[in-house]
C-alpha positions in Angstrom: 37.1 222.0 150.8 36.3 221.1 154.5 33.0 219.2 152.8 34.9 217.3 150.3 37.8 215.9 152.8 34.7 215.0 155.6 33.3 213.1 152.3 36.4 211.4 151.5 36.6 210.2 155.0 33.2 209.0 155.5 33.5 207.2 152.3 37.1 205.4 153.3 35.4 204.5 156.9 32.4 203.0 154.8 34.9 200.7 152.6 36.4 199.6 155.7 33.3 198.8 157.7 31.9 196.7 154.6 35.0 194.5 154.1 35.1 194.1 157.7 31.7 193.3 158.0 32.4 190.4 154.6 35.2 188.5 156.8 37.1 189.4 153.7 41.2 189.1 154.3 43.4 190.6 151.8 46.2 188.8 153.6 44.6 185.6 154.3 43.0 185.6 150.6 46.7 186.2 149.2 48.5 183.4 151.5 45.8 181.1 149.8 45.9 181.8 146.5 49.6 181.5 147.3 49.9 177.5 148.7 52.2 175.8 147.5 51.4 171.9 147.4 54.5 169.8 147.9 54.8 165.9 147.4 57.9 163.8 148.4 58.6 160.2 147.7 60.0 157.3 149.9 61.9 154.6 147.9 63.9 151.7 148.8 66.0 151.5 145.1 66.7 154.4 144.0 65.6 157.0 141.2 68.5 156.0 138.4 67.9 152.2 138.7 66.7 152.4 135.1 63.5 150.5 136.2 60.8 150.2 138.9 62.3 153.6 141.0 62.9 155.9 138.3 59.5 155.2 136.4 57.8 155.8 140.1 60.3 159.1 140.4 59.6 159.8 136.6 55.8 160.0 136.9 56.1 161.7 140.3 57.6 164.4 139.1 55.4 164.8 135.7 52.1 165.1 137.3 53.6 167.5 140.1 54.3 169.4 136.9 50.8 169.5 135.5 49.2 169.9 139.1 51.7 172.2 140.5 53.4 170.6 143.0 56.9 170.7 144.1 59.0 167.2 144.9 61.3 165.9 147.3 62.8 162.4 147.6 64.8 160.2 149.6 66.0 156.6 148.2 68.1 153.8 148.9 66.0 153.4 151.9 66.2 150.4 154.5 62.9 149.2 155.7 63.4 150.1 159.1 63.4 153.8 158.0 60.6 154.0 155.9 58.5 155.5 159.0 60.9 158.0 160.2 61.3 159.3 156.5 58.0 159.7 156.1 57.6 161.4 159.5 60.1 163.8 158.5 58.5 164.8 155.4 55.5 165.4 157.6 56.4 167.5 159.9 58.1 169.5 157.0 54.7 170.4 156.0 54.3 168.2 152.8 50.8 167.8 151.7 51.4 164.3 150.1 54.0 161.4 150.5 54.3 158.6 147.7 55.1 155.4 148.7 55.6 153.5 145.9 55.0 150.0 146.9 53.4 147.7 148.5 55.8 147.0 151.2 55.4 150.5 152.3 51.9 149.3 153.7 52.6 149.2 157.4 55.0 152.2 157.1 52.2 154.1 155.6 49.2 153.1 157.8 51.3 153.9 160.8 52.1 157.5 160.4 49.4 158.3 158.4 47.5 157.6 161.7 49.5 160.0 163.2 49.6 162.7 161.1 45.6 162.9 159.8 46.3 166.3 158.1 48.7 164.7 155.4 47.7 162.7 152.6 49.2 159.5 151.6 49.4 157.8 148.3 50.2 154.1 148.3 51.1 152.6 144.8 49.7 148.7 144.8 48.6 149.3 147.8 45.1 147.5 149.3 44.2 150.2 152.1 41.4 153.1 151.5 41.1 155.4 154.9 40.1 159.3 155.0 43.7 160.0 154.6 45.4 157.0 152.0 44.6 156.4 148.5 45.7 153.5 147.0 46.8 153.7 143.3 46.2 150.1 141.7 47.3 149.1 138.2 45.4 146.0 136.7 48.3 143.0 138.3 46.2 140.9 136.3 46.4 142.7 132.7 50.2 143.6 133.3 51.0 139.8 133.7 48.9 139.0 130.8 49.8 141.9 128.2 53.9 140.2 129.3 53.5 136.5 129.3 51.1 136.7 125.8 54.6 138.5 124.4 57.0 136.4 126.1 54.4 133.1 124.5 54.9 134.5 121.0 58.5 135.4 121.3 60.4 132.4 122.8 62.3 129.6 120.7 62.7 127.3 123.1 59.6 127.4 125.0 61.5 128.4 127.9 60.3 131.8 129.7 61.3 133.1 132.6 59.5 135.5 136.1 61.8 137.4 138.5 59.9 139.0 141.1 61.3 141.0 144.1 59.1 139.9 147.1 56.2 137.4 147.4 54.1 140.3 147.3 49.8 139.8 146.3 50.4 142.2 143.3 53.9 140.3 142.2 52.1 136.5 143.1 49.2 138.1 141.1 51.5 138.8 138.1 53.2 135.9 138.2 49.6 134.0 137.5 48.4 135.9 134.9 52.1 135.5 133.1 52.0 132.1 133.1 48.4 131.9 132.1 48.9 134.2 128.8 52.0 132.5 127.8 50.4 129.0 127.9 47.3 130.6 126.0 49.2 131.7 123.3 52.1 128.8 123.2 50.6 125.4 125.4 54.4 123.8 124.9 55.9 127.2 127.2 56.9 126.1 130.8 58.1 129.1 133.0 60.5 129.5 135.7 60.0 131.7 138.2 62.3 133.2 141.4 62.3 135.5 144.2 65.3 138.0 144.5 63.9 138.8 148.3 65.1 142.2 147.5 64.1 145.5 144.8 67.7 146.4 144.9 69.9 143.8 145.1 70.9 143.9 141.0 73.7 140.7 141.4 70.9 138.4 142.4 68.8 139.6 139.7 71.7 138.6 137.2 72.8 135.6 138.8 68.8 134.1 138.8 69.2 135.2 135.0 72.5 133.7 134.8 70.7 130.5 136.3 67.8 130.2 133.9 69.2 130.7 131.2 72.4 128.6 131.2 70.0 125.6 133.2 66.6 126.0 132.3 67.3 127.5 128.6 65.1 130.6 129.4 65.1 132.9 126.4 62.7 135.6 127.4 62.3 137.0 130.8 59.4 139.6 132.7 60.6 140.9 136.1 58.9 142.5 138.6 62.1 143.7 140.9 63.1 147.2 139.8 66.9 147.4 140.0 66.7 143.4 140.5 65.7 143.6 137.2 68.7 145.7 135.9 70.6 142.8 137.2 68.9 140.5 135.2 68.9 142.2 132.0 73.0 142.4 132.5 73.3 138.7 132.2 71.1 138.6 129.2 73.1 140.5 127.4 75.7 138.1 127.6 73.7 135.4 125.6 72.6 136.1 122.3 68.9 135.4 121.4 68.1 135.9 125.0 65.1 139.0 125.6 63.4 140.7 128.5 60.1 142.2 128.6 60.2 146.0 130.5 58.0 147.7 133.2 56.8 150.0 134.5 58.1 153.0 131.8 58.5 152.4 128.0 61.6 151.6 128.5 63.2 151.8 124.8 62.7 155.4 124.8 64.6 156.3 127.9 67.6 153.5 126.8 69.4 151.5 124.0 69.2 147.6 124.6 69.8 144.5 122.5 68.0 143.1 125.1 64.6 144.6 125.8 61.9 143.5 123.5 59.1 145.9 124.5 57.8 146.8 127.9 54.1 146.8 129.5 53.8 150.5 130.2 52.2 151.8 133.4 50.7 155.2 133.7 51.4 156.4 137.1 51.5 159.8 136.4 47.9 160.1 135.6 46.7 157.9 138.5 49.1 160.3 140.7 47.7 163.4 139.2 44.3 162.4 139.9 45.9 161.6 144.0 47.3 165.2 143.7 44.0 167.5 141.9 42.0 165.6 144.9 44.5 167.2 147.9 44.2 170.5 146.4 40.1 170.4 146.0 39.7 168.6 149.5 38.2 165.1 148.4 41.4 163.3 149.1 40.3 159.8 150.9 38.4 156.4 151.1 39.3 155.1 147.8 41.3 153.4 145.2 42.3 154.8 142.1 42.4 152.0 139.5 44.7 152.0 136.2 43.9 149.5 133.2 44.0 149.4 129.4 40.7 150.7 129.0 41.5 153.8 131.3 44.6 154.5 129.3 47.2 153.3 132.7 48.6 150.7 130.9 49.9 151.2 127.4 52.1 148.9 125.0 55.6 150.3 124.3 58.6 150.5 121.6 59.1 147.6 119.9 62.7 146.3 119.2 63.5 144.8 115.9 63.6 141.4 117.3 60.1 141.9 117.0 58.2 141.2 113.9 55.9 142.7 112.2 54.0 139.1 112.2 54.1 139.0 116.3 53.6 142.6 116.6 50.1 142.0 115.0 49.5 139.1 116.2 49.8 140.4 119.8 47.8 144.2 119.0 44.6 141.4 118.4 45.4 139.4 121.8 46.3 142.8 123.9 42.8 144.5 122.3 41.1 140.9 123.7 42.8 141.5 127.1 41.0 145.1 127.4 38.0 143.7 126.4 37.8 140.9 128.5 37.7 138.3 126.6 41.1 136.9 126.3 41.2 134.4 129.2 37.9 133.7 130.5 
């Protein structure tokens, strides 16, 4: 008996003296397979303006869901504290912040430089360091795949462009829209404003208000977020008179007489790829890109207002876009 407990022990010491000797951790192994990854998002509109902010929130929230993260937000933000937010959120312990924007730029590049342990993605944004990524969809495409619809679609070769700010990606838009629509109709002239604002949704429907009743605008492409709800407001007052959505599909979150169709951007799966690269450790130094080809930009519902005719028509011109070879 005195043999078999002696063998038991020497056995037990042995076990011990091996794992030991690995570096193995049962309790540091189990607190890693544990991590939970969190991601929170900065916004200056908010998450139920029914355009720009609750796509962003929309696709935050389904590729935490297929990588694993939890979310946090905070909107209706003032610029003046987009740092301190994000600061916040840092020293919460998040892994990643969203910024979903370009005019989080200086926000971002400020306290990312402070805090070089968290990650930041920056939607439209132009920086690339070892800790920001910036998530890009094709300005160009997204202006063209609108104005080539807004060309076929307008009866009185009036079209209209809201953007929030002068930003590169909205001025970028804004150039490809007008480019596409005269492609597609030579007689289209476009008017275009600046709200100065993503939130302000009065002065989205009083520039609306303003085209259409003076300029004879019948369909309109914003780039302004809840600007853009403003807009659509004062279309519905005027019969005949259609906007083109982004950045969701629009038509199949909400009922509207007034949205023809809307150029569909895929955050999600450029935010996905943001959040699998934080978990494996290659988070950094680039730019994720989203395009036709890729499958980041899509075409959505079409209304009724739509015919078949255009609908056709425009599958060959966005299919000449991806390829290329639309505008040369």
């Amino acid at each position: 008996m005195k043999n078999k407990v002696l063998s038991l022990v020497i056995t037990i010491a042995m076990v011990v003296t091996l794992v030991a000797g690995s570096g193995f951790s049962m309790s540091s192994s189990a607190t890693k397979a544990a991590k939970t990854y969190k991601v929170a998002m900065v916004l200056d509109s908010t998450i139920s303006d029914g355009g720009w902010g609750a796509a962003c929130y929309n696709a935050m929230v389904a590729a935490a869901k297929k990588s694993g993260f939890e979310t946090k937000y905070t909107d209706g933000l003032a610029t003046a504290d987009f740092s301190s937010t994000m600061r916040s959120y840092c020293d919460l312990g998040f892994d990643l912040i969203f910024a979903p924007g370009n005019q989080y730029t200086d926000a971002v590049k400020e306290v990312a430089a402070d805090y070089p342990k968290v990650d930041f993605a920056l939607l439209n944004g132009t920086v690339k360091t070892g800790n920001i990524v910036s998530i890009l969809p094709d300005a160009k495409q997204i202006g063209y795949m609108a104005g080539a619809l807004a060309g076929l679609m307008t009866k009185t070769n009036k079209i209209g462009f809201i953007g929030g700010m002068e930003l590169d990606t909205t001025k970028a838009k804004l150039a490809s829209y007008t480019a596409a629509a005269k492609a597609v109709n030579p007689k289209v002239t476009v008017s275009s404003a600046y709200a100065g604002s993503f939130s302000d949704s009065a002065k989205g429907k009083e520039i609306a208000e303003s085209m259409v009743s003076m300029n004879k605008v019948d369909v309109m492409f914003g780039d302004a977020s809840a600007v853009d709800s403003g807009a659509r407001e004062a279309l519905s007052k005027h019969k005949g008179t259609y906007d083109i959505g982004q950045p969701a599909d629009l038509l199949k979150i909400q009922k509207s007489e007034v949205i023809i169709s809307s150029v569909v951007t895929d955050n999600a799966r450029m935010l996905q790829i943001c959040m699998e690269d934080v978990k494996k450790g290659t988070f950094g130094n680039k730019t994720v890109f989203g395009n036709l080809s890729n499958g980041a930009l899509s075409v959505g519902k079409f209304s009724p207002a739509v015919s078949k005719a255009i609908q056709v028509k425009y599958s060959y011109i966005v299919d000449k876009i991806k390829k290329g070879t639309f505008i040369k």
